[in-house]
N, CA, C and O of each residue as an XYZ file, in Angstrom:
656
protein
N      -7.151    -19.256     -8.065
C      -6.168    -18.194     -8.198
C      -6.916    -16.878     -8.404
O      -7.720    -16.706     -9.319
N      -6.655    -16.138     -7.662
C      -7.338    -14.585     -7.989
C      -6.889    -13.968     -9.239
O      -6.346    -14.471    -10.223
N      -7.191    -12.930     -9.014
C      -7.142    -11.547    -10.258
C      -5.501    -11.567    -10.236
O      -4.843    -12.108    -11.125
N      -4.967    -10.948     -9.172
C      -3.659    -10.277     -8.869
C      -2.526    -11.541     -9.399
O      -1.767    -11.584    -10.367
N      -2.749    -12.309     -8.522
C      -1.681    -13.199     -8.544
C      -1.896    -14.092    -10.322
O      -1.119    -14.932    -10.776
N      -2.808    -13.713    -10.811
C      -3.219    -14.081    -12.128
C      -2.383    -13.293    -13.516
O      -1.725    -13.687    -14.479
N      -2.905    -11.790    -12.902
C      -2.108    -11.110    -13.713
C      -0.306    -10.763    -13.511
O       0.503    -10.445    -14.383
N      -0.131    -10.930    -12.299
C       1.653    -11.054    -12.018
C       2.206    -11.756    -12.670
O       3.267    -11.427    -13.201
N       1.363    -13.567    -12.912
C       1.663    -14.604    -13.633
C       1.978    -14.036    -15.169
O       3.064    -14.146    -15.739
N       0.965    -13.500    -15.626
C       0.868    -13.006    -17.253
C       2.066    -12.380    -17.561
O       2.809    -12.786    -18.454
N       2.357    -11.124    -16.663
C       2.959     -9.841    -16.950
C       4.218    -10.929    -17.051
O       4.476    -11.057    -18.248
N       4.971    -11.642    -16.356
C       6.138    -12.125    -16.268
C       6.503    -13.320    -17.012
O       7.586    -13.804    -17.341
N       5.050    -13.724    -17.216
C       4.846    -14.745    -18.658
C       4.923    -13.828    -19.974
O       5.352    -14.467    -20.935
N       4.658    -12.685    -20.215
C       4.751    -12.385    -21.410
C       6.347    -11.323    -21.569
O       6.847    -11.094    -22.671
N       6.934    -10.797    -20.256
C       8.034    -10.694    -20.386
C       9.055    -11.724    -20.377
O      10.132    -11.141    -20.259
N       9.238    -13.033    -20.448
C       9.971    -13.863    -20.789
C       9.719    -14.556    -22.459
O      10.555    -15.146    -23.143
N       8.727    -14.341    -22.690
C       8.486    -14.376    -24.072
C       9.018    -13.209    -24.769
O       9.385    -13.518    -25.902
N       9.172    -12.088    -24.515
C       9.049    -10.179    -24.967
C      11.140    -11.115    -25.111
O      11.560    -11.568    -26.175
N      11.863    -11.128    -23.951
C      13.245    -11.538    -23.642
C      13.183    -12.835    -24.887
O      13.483    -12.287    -25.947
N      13.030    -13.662    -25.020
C      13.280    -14.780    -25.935
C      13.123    -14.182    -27.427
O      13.910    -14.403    -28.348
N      12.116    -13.490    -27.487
C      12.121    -12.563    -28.994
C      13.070    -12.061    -29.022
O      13.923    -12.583    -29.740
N      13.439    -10.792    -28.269
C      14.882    -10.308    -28.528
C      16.209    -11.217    -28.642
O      16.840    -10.917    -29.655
N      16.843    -12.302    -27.844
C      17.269    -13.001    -28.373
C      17.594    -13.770    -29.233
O      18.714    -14.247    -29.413
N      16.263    -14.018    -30.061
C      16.022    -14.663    -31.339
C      16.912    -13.512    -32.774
O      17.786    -13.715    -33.616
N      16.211    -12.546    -32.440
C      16.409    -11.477    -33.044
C      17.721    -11.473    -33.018
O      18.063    -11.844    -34.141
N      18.907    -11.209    -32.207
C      19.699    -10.964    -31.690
C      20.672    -11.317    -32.312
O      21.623    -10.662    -32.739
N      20.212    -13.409    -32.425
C      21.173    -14.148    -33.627
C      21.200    -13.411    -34.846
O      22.323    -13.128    -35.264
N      20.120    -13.001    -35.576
C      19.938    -12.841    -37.008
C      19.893    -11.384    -36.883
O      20.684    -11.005    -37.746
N      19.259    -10.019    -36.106
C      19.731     -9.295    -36.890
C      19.820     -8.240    -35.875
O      18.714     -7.741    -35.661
N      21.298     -7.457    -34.794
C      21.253     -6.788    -33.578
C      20.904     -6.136    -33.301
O      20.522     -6.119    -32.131
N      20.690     -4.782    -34.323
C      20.350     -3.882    -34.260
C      18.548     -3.725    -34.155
O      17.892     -3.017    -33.392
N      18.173     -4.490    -35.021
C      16.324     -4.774    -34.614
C      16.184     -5.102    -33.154
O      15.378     -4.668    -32.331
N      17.201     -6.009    -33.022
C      16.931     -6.650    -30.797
C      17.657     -5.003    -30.212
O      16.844     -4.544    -29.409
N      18.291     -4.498    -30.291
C      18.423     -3.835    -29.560
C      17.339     -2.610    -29.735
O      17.421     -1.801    -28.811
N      16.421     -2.326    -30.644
C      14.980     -1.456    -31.016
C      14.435     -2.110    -29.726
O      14.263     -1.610    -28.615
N      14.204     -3.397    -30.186
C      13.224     -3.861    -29.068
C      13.418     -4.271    -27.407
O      12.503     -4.688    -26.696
N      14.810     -4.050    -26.979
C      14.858     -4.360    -25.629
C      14.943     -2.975    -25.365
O      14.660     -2.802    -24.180
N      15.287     -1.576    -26.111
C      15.011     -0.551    -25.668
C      13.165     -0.098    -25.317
O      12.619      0.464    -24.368
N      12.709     -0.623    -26.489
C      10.888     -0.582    -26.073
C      10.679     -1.183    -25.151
O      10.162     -0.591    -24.203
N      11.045     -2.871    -25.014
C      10.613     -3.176    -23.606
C      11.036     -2.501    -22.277
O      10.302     -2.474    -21.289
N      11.826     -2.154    -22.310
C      12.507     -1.595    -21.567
C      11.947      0.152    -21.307
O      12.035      0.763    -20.242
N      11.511      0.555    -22.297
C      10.164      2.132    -21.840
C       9.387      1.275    -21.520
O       8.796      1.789    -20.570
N       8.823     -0.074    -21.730
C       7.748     -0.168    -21.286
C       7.862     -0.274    -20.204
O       7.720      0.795    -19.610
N       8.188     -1.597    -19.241
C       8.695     -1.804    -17.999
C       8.769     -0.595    -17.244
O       8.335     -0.588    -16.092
N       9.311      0.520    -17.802
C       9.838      1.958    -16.829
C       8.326      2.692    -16.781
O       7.889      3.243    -15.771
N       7.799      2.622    -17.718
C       6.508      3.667    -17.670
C       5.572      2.433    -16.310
O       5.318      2.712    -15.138
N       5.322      1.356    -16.922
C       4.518      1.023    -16.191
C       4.642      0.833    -14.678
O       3.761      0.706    -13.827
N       6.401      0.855    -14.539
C       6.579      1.569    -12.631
C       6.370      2.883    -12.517
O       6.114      3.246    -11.369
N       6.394      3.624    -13.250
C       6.098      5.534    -13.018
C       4.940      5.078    -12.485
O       4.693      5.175    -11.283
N       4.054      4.488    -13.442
C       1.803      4.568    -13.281
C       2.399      3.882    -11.770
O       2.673      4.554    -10.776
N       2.467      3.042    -11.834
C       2.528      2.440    -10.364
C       2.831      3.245     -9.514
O       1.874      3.664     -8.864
N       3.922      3.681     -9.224
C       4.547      5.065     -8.467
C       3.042      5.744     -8.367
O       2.082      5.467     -7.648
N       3.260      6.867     -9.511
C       1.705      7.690     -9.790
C       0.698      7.175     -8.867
O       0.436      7.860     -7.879
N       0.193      6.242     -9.021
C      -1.042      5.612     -8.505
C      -0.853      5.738     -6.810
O      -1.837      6.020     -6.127
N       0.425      5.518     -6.210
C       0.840      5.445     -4.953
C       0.353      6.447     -4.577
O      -0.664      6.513     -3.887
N       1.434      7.965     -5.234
C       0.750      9.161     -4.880
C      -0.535      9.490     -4.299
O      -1.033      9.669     -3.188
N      -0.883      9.493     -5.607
C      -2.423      9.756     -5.925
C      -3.392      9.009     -5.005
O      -4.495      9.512     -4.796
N      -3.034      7.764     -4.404
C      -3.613      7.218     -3.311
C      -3.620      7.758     -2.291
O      -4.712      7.780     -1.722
N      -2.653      8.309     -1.722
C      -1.773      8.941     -0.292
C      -2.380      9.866     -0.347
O      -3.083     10.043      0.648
N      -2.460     10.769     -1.279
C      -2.924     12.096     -1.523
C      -4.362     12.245     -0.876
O      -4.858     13.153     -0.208
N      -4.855     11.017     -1.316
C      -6.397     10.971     -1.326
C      -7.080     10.201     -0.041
O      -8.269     10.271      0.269
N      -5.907      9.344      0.733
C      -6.443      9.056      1.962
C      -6.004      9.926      3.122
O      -6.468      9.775      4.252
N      -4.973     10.964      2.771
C      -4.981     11.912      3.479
C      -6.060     12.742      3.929
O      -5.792     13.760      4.567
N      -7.316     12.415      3.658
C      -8.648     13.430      3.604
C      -9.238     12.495      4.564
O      -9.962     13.278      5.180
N      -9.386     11.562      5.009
C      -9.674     10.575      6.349
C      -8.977     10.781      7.242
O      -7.789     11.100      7.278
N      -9.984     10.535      8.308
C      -8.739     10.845      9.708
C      -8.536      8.893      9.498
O      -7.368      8.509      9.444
N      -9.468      7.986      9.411
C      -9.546      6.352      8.938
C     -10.156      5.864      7.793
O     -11.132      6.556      7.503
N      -9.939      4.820      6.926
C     -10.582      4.552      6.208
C      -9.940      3.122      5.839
O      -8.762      2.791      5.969
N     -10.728      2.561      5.477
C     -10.146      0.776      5.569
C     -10.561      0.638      3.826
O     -11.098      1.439      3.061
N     -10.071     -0.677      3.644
C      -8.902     -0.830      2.217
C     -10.569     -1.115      1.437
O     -10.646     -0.799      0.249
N     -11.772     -1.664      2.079
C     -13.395     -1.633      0.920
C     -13.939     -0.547      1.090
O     -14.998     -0.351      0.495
N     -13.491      0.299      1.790
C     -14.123      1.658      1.898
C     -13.711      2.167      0.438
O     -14.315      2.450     -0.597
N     -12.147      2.135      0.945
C     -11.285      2.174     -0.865
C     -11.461      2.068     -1.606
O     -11.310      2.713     -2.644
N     -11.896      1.102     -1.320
C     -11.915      0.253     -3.231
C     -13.410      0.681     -4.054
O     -13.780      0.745     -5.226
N     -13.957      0.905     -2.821
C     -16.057      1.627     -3.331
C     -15.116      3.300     -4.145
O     -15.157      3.595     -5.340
N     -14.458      4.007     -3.162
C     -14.491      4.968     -3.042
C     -14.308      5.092     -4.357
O     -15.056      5.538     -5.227
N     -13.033      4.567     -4.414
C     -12.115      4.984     -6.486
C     -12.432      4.048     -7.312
O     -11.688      3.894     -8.281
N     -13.579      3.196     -7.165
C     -13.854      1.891     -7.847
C     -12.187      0.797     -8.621
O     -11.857      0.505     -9.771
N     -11.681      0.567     -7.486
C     -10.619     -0.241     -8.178
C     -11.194     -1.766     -7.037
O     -12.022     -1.843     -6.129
N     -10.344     -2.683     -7.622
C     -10.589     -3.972     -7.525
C     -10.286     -4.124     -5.598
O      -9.591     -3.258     -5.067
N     -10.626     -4.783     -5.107
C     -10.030     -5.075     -3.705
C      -8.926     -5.045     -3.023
O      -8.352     -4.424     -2.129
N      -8.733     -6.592     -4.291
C      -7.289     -6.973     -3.820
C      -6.084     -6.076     -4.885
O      -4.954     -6.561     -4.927
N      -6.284     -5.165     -5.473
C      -5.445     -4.227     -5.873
C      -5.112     -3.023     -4.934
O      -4.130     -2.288     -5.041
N      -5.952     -2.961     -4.137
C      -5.771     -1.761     -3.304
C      -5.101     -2.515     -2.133
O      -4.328     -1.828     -1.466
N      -5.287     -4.050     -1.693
C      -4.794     -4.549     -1.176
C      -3.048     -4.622     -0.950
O      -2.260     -4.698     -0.008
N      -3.006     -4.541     -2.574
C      -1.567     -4.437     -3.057
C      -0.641     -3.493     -2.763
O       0.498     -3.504     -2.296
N      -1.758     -2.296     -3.329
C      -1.066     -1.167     -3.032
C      -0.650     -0.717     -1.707
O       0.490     -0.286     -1.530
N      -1.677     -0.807     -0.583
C      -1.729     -0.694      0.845
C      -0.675     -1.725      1.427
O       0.065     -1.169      2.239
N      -0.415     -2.976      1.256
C       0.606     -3.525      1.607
C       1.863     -2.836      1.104
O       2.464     -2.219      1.984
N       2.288     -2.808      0.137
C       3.584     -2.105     -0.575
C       3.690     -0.904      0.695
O       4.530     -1.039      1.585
N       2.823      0.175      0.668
C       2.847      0.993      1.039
C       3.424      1.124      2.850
O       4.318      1.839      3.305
N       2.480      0.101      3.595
C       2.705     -0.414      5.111
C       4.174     -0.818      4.905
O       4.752     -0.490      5.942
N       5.151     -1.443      3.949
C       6.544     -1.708      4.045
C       7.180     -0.643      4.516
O       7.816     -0.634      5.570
N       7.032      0.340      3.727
C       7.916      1.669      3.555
C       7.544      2.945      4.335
O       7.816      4.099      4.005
N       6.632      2.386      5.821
C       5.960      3.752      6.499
C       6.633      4.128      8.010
O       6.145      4.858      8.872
N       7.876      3.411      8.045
C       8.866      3.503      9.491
C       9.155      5.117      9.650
O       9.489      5.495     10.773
N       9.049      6.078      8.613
C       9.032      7.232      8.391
C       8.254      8.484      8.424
O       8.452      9.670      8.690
N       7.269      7.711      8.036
C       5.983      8.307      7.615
C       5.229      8.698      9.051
O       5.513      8.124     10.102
N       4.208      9.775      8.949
C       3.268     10.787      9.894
C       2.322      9.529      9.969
O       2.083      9.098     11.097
N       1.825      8.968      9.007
C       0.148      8.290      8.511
C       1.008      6.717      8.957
O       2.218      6.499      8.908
N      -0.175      5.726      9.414
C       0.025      4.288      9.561
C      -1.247      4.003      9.110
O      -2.426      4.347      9.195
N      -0.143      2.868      8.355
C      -1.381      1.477      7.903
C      -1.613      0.361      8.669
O      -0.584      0.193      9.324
N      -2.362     -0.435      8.921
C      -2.136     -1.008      9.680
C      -2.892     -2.429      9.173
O      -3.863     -2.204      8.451
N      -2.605     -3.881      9.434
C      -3.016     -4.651      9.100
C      -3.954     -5.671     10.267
O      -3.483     -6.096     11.322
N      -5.129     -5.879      9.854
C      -5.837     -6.266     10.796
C      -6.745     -7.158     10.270
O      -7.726     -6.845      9.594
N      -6.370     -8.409     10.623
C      -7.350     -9.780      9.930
C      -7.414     -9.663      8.456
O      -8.474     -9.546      7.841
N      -6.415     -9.693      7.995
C      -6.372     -9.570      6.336
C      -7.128     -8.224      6.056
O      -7.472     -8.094      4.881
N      -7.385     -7.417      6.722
C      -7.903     -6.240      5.717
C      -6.581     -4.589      6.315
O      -5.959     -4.253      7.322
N      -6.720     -4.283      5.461
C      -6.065     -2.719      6.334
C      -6.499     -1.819      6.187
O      -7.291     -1.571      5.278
N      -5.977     -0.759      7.350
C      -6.901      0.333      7.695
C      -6.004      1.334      7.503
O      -4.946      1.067      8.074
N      -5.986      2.546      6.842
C      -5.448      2.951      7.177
C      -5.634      4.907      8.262
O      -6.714      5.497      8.273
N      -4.388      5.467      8.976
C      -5.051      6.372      9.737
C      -3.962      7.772      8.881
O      -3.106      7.562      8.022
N      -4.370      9.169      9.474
C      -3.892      9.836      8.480
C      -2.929     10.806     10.020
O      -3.092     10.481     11.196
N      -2.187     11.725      9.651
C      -1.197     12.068     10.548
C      -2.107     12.224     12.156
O      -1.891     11.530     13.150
N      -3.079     13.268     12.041
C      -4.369     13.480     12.872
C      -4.319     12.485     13.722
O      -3.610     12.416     14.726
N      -5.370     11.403     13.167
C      -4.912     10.568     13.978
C      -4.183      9.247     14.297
O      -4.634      8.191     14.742
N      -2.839      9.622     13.922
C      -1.750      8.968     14.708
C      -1.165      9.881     15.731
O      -0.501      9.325     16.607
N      -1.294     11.265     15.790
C      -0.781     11.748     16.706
C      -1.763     12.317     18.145
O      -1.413     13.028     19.087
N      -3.203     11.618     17.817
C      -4.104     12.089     18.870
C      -3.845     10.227     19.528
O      -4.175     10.156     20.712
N      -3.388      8.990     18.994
C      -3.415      8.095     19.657
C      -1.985      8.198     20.423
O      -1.756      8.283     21.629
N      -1.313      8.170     19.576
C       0.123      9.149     20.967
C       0.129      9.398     21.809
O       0.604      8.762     22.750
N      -0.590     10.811     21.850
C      -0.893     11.532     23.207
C      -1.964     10.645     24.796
O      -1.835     10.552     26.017
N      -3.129     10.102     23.532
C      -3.461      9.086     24.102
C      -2.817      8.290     25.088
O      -3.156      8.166     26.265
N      -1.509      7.571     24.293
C      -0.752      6.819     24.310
C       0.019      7.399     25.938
O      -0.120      7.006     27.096
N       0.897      8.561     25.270
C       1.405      8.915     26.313
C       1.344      9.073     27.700
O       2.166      8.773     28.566
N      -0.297      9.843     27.811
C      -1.049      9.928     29.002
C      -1.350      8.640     29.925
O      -1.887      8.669     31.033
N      -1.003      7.788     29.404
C      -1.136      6.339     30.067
C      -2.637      5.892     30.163
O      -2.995      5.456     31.257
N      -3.428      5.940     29.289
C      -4.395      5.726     28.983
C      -4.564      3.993     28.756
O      -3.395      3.619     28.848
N      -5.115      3.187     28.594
C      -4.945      1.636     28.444
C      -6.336      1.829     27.155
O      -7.090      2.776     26.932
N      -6.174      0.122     26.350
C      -7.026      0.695     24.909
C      -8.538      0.807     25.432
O      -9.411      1.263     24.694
N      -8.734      0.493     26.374
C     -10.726      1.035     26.650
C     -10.741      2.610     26.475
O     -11.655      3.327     26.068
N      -9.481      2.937     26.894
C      -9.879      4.647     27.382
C      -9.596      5.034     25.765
O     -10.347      5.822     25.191
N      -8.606      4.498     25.175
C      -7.869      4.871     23.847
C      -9.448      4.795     22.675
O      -9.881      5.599     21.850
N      -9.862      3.625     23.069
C     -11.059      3.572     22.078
C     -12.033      4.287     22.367
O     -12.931      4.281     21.525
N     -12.206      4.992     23.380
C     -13.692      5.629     23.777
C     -13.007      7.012     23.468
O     -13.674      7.945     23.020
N     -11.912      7.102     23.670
C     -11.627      8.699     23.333
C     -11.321      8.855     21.736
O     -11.519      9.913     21.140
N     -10.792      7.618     21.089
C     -10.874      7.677     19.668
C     -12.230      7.523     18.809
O     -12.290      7.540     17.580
N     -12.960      7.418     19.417
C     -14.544      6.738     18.809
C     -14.771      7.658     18.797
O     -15.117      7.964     17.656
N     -14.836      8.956     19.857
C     -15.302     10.385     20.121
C     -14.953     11.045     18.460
O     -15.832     11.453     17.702
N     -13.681     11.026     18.191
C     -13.476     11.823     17.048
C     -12.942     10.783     15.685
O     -12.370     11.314     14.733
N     -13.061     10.066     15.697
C     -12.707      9.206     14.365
C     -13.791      7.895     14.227
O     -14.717      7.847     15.036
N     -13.680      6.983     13.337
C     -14.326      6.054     12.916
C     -13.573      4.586     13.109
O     -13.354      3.733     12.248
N     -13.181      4.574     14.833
C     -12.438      3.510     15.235
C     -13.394      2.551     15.650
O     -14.358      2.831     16.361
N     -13.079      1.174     15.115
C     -14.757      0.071     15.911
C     -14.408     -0.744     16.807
O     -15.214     -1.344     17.518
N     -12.810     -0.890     16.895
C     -13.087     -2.160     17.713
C     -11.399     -1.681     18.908
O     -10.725     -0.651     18.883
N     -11.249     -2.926     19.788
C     -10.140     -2.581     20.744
C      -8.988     -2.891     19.872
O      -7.901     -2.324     19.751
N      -9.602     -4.155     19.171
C      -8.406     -4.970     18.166
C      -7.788     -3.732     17.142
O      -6.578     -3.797     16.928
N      -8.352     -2.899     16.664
C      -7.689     -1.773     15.656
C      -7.172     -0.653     16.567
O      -6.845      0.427     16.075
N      -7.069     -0.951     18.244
C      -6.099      0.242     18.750
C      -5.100     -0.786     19.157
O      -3.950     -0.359     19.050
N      -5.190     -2.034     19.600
C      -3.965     -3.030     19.755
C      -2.908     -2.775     18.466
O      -1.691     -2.600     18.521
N      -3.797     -2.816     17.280
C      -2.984     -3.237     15.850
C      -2.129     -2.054     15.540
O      -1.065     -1.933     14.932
N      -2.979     -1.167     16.189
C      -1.904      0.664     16.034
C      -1.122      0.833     16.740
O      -0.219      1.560     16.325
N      -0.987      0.302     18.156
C      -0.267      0.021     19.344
C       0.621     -0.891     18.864
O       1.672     -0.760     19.491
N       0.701     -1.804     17.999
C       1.748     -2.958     17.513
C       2.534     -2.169     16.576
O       3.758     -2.041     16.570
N       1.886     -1.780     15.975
C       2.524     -1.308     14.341
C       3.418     -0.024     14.809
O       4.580      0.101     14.423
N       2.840      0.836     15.597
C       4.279      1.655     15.988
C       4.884      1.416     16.816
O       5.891      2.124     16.826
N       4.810      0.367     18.044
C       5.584     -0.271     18.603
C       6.779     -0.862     17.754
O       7.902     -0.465     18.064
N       6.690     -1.543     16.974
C       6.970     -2.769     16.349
C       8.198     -1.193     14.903
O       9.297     -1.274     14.353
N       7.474     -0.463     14.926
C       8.654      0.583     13.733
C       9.527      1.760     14.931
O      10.445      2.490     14.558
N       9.063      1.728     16.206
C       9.873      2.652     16.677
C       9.116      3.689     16.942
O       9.718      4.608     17.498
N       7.910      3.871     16.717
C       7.615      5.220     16.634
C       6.893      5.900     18.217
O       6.540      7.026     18.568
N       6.912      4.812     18.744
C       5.848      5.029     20.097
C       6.893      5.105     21.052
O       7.723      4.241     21.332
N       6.728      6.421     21.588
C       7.790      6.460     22.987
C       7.150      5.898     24.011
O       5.971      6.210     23.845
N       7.257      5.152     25.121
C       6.868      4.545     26.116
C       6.754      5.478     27.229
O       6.378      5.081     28.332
């Protein structure tokens, strides 16, 4: 079992314990359980803000790459792997909107920043096929393989974003 899926276990192991206290409480004396499901309850909320926060503050900061893949990441801000893993997945859910794509490729992800998603577009548009896409993306970004212009070619295929 890894780190992540280790600590998810905990957090939800010690909030069902945090819930059974208050209950206990609850019988014998209400007003103390209701102190404490209001604390758990800042707690729970703060620790989605940091989460939130952290999102930001990620976005913010891979906005300064035209590419950068999820161990580049994790060197960069020294956080754990598969936490950035986390975050970068969460993030790829919610990007049908978004300028920037993440993209998932053999368990790792990459992600690209508005730049270039909109120079593979044009790419795109021009009817270019991925040899031409990768030799003209290699020119100005840090693209390595055909498989990471297929996976960019899927991923906005696949949300809508690629006009044909």
């Amino acid at each position: 079992m890894n780190f992540s899926k280790l600590l998810f276990v905990l957090k939800k192991f010690i909030f069902y314990i945090l819930l059974g206290f208050v209950v206990i409480f609850f019988l014998f004396n209400q007003i103390i359980a209701l102190w404490m499901a209001g604390v758990i309850l800042l707690v729970y909320v703060g620790s989605f803000i940091l989460t939130l926060s952290f999102k930001r503050r990620l976005l913010r900061r891979l906005q300064e790459y035209s590419t950068i893949s999820d161990i580049e990441i994790a060197d960069k801000l020294d956080y754990s792997i598969e936490y950035i893993r986390n975050m970068l997945s969460s993030l790829s859910r919610n990007q049908k909107r978004k300028k920037w794509l993440i993209v998932n490729l053999n368990r790792r992800y990459v992600f690209f920043n508005e730049h270039a998603v909109e120079i593979f577009k044009d790419l795109y548009r021009r009817g270019y096929n991925e040899k031409k896409i990768l030799e003209n993306m290699q020119l100005e970004m840090r693209i390595r393989s055909r498989a990471e212009v297929k996976a960019i070619e899927d991923t906005l295929a696949n949300q809508n974003r690629l006009n044909s």
